[in-house]
TORPAFI-880302 format. One line per field, with one value per residue (C-alpha): x, y, z; residue in one letter; chain; residue number from 1. Coordinates in steps of 0.5 Angstrom, whole numbers. Layout:
! TORPAFI-880302
c1 <- [X ...]
c2 <- [Y ...]
c3 <- [Z ...]
type <- [A ...]
mol <- [A ...]
seq <- [NUM ...]
//
This chain:
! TORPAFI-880302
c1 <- [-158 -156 -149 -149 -150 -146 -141 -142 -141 -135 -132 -134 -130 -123 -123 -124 -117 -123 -120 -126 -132 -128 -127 -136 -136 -131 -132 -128 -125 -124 -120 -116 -112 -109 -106 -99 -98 -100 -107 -109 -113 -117 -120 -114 -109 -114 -115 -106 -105 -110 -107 -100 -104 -107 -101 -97 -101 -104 -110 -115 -121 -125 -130 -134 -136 -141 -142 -145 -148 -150 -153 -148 -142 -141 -136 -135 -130 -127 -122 -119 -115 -109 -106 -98 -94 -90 -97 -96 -102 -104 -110 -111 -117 -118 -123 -126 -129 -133 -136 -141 -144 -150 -148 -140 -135 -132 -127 -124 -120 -117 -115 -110 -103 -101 -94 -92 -94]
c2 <- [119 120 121 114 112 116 114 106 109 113 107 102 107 107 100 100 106 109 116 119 116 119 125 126 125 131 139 143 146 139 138 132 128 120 118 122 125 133 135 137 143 142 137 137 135 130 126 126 124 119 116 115 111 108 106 104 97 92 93 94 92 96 92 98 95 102 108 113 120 126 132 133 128 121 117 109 105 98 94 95 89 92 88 90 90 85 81 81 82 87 89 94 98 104 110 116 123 127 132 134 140 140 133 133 133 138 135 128 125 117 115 109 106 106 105 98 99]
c3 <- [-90 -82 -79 -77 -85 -87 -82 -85 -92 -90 -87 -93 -97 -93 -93 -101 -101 -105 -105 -110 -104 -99 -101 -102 -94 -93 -92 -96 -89 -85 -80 -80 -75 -76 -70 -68 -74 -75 -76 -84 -85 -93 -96 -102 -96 -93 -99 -101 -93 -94 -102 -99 -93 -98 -101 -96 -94 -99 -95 -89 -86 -79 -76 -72 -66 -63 -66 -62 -65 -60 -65 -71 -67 -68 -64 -66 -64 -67 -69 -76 -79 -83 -89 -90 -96 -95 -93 -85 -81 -76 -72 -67 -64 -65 -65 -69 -68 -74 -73 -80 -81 -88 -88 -89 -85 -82 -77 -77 -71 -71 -65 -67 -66 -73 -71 -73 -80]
type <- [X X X X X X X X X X X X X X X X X X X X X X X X X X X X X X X X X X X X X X X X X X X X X X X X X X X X X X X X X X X X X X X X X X X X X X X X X X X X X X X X X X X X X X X X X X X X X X X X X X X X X X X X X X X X X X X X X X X X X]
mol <- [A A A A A A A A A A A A A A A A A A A A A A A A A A A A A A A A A A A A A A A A A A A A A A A A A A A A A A A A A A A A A A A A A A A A A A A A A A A A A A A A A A A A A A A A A A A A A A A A A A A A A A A A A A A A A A A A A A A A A]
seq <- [1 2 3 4 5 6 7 8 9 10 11 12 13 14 15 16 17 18 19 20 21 22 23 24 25 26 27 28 29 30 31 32 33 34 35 36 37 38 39 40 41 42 43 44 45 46 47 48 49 50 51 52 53 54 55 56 57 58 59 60 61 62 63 64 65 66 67 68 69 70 71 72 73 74 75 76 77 78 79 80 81 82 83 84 85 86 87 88 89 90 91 92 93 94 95 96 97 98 99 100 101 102 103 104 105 106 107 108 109 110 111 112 113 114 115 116 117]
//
C-alpha cells in the first residue's frame, strides 16, 4: 500500500473513532501535534489523546480535498465536519503532514482550529 493509501485508510479510522485502526498506521516513536495543543511523543500517548478526543464529540467526518506525496511525506488538506456532544455542527478546514518511515508514521502534525469544540 502507498502512503497516499494508507492516508485514505488513516482517515477512515479517525473518522470511525477507531483507536486499534489508528494505532496499526502509528511508529512506536511518532511525533504527534493536534492544533495548539502540545506535541506527544509515543504511540501510547498518541493513542489516549486521540480516545479523549474521540470522546469529546458524537462524531466527525474529513472530506480530503488533495493529498500530495513527496517521498516518504504526505500532505492533504480538507474540511472536517464535526458533530458535538450536544449535537451541534462544526466544520472547518484543515490540513495534515505525516511523514512514514517502512510503512508507519513517524510524525503526525493536524493544522485545525478546534477551538470552538
Amino acid at each position: 500500500m502507498n502512503n497516499t493509501t494508507l492516508t485514505t485508510a488513516l482517515y477512515a479510522a479517525v473518522d470511525n473513532k477507531n483507536i486499534e485502526g489508528l494505532a496499526v498506521f502509528i511508529a512506536k516513536d511518532v511525533h504527534f501535534c493536534l492544533g495548539n495543543f502540545a506535541p506527544i511523543t509515543g504511540r501510547d500517548a498518541v493513542l489516549e489523546a486521540n480516545r479523549a478526543f474521540f470522546s469529546s464529540i458524537n462524531s466527525m467526518r474529513h472530506r480530503l480535498d488533495n493529498i500530495w506525496q513527496c517521498g516518504e511525506q504526505v500532505i492533504c488538506n480538507g474540511t472536517v465536519e464535526y458533530v458535538r456532544i450536544d449535537n451541534s455542527e462544526y466544520s472547518v478546514p484543515f490540513a495534515t503532514v505525516l511523514k512514514f518511515s517502512q510503512g508507519k508514521i513517524i510524525e503526525y502534525f493536524v493544522y485545525v482550529d478546534i477551538s470552538k469544540l
